[in-house]
C-alpha positions in Angstrom: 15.3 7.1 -17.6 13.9 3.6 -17.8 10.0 3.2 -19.2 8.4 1.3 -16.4 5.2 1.6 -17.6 6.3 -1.3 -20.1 6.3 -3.8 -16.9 2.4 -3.4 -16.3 1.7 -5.3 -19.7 0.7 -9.0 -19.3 -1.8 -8.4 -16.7 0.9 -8.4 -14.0 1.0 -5.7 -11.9 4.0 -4.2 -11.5 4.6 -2.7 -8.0 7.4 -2.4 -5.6 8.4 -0.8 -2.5 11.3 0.5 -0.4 12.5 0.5 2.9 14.2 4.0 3.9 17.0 2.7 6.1 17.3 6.3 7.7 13.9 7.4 8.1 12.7 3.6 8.8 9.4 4.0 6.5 8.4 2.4 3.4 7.8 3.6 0.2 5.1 2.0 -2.4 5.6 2.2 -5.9 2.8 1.3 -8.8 5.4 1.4 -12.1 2.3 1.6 -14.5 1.3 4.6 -13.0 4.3 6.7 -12.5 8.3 6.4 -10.7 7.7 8.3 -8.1 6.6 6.9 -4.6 3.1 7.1 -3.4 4.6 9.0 -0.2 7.3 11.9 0.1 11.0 11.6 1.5 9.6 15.3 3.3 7.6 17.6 2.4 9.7 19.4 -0.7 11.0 16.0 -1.8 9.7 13.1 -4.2 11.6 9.7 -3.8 11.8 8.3 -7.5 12.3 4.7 -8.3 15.6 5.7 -10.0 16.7 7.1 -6.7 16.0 4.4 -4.6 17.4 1.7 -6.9 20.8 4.0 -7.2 21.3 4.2 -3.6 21.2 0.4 -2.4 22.4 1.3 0.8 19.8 3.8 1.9 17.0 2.1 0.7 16.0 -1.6 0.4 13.8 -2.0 -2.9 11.2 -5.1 -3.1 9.5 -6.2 -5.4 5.8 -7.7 -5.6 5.1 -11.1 -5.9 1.8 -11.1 -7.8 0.2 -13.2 -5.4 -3.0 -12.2 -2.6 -3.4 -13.6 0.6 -6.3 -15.2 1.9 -7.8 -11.8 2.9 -6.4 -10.3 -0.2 -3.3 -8.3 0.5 -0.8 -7.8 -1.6 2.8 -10.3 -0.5 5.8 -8.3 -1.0 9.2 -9.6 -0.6 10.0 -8.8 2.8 6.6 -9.8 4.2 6.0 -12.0 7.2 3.4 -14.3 6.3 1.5 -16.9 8.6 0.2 -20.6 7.9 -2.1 -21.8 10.5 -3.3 -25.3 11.4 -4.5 -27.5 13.8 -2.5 -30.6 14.9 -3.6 -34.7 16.1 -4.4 -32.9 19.7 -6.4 -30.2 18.4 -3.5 -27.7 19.5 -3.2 -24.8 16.8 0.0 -24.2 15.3 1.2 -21.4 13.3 4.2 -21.2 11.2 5.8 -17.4 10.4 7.5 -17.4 6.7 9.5 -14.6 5.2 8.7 -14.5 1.5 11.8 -14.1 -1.1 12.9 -13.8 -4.5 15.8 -15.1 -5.9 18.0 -18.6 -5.9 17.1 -20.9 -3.2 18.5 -24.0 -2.4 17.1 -26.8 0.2 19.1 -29.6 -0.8 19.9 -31.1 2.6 16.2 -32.4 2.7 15.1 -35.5 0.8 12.5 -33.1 -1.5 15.5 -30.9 -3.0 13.8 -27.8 -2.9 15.9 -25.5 -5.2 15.5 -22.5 -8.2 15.1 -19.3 -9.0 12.0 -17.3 -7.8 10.2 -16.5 -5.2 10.3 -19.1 -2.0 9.6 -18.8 1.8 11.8 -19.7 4.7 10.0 -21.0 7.9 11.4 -19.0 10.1 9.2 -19.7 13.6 6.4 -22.1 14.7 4.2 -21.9 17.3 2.1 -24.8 18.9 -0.7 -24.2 21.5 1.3 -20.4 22.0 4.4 -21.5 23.3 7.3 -21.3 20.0 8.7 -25.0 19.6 11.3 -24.2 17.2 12.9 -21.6 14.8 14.6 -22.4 11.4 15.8 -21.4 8.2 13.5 -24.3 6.2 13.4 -23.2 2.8 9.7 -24.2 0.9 8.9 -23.6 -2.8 6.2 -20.3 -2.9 3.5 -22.5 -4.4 3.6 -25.0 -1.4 2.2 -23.9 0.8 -0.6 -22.1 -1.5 -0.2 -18.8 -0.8 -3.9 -18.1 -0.7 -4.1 -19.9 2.7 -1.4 -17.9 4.2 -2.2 -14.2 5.9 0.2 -11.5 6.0 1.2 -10.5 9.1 3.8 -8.0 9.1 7.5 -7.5 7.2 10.8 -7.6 8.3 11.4 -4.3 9.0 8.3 -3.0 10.9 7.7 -6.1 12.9 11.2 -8.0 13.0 9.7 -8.8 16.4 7.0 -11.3 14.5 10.3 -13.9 14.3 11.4 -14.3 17.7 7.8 -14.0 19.9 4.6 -14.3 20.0 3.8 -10.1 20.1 
């Protein structure tokens, strides 16, 4: 069994959570504290850290990113997070990220954007309500500052979040 509790030290918390792929729910996992999940698989039935992590293709584990929104919720992997604006007209505009962790690479743009860690990809924006465009525009985690952005959802509950407005 792996000792988790070492990945608290440093001030970092050390949290994570899974997506059950058959009973489409998450699981939230503090490591400091203990390796099993905050909820139950049933109502007999722990889900362990160990367990999810050994059965990749019934559960999809992701990690925290150590970083708060502007209203203070935790960004997970996985999460669909929002950057709002207002443009020359005075139209507000909204652009829907997914947050990652891993290599990225945006080297067809003139900045280069590239390296391993966590990143978004712009994945919708939205001017005066009506969606202009979708992508796949990769932008370094720290820009924007993820203390202006507001979670709004995560790929799995609210896949809807990247193709409309509801």
């Amino acid at each position: 069994m792996i000792d988790y509790k070492k990945y608290g030290i440093g001030g970092r918390e050390h949290l994570l959570r899974a997506w059950g792929v058959h009973e489409k729910r998450m699981y939230h996992f503090d490591l400091a504290k203990d390796v099993y999940a905050e909820e139950m698989i049933d109502s007999e039935t722990p889900l362990t850290i160990d367990y999810a992590l050994s059965t990749l293709e019934d559960y999809v584990v992701m990690d925290y990113s150590n970083e708060k929104d502007k209203n203070g919720s935790k960004t997970f992997e996985g999460d669909i997070v929002s950057g709002f604006g207002i443009d020359a007209k005075k139209n507000i505009t909204e652009t829907r990220y997914v947050v990652c962790n891993g290599y990225y690479n945006n080297g067809e743009l003139e900045d280069d954007i590239s390296g391993n860690g966590w990143y978004l990809i712009a994945k919708i924006f939205i001017r005066g309500g009506i969606v202009e465009c979708k992508t796949d525009e990769i932008w370094d985690f720290i820009f924007p500052n993820p203390s202006i952005l507001e979670v709004t959802g995560n790929i799995f509950e609210n896949e809807n979040l990247l193709t409309n407005l509801k």
